[in-house]
N, C-alpha and C positions, 0 to 999 in steps of 0.2 A: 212727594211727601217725604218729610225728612225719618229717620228712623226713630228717632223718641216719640213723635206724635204719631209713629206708627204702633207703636205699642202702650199708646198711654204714659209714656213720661213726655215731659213739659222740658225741653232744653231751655236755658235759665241764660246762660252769656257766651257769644257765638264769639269763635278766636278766628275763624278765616272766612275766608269771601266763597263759601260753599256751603250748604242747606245742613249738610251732613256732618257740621263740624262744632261740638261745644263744649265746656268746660266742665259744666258742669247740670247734672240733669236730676229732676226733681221725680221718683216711679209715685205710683199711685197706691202702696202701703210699705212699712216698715219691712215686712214679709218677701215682698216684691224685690226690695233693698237688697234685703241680706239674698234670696238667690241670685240676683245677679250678679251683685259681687262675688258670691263663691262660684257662679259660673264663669265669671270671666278670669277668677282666678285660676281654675282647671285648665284654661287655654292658654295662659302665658301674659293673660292682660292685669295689671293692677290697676285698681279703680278702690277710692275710701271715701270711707266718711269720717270728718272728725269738724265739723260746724256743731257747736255748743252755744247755744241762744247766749247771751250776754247775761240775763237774768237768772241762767240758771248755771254761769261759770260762779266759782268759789267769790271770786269779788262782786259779781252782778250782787249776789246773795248777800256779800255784806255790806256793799254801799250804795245799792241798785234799788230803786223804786218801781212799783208796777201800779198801775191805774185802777189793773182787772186783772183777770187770767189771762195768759198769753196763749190760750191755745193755740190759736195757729200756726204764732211760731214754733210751739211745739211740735203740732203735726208733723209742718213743713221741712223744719230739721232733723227728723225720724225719716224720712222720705228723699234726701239729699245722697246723690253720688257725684263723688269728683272724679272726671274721668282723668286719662296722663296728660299729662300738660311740662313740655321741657322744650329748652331750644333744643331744635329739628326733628321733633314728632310727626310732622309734615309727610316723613317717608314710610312713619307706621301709620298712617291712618288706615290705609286698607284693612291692615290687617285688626285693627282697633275696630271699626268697625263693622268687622265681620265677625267677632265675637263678639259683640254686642247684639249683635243681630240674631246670631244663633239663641244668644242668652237670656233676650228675653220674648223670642218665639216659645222657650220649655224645651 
């Protein structure tokens, strides 16, 4: 089992031909969010979030139409971490994932 669906995040877009490897992972609250990033920041990993629903960027709002409420884009984007992603991360995965792993054990 890969490590996000070992602790309840949902990996979202897989970058290599390994279980254990995504770009970007969706936890299971806001709350969940933020300690993991500030956990993985204590270790030396950076991981962000900065996905802003379209609807709810300064142009969405001025020339953007909604149907409905977007909740769950909302949720969803309250719940988004980018993990690192650069050419030759390849050789930090280990350790990428091993602070991941600690970080969202607690």
């Amino acid at each position: 089992m890969s490590w996000p669906a070992t602790y309840g995040a949902r990996s979202c877009l897989p970058i290599a031909r390994t279980t254990r490897t995504c770009t970007t992972c969706c936890l299971p609250s806001l709350e969940a969010r933020t300690r993991f990033i500030e956990a993985l920041k204590e270790q030396g990993v950076q991981a962000v979030f900065h996905y802003i629903p379209l609807h709810s960027s300064p142009a969405g709002r001025t020339f953007g139409r909604t149907g409905s409420e977007m909740t769950v884009t909302d949720d969803i984007s309250e719940r988004l971490v980018r993990m690192p992603l650069w050419i030759g991360v390849e050789e930090h995965l280990p350790t990428i994932f091993a602070a991941a792993d600690k970080a969202l054990a607690g």
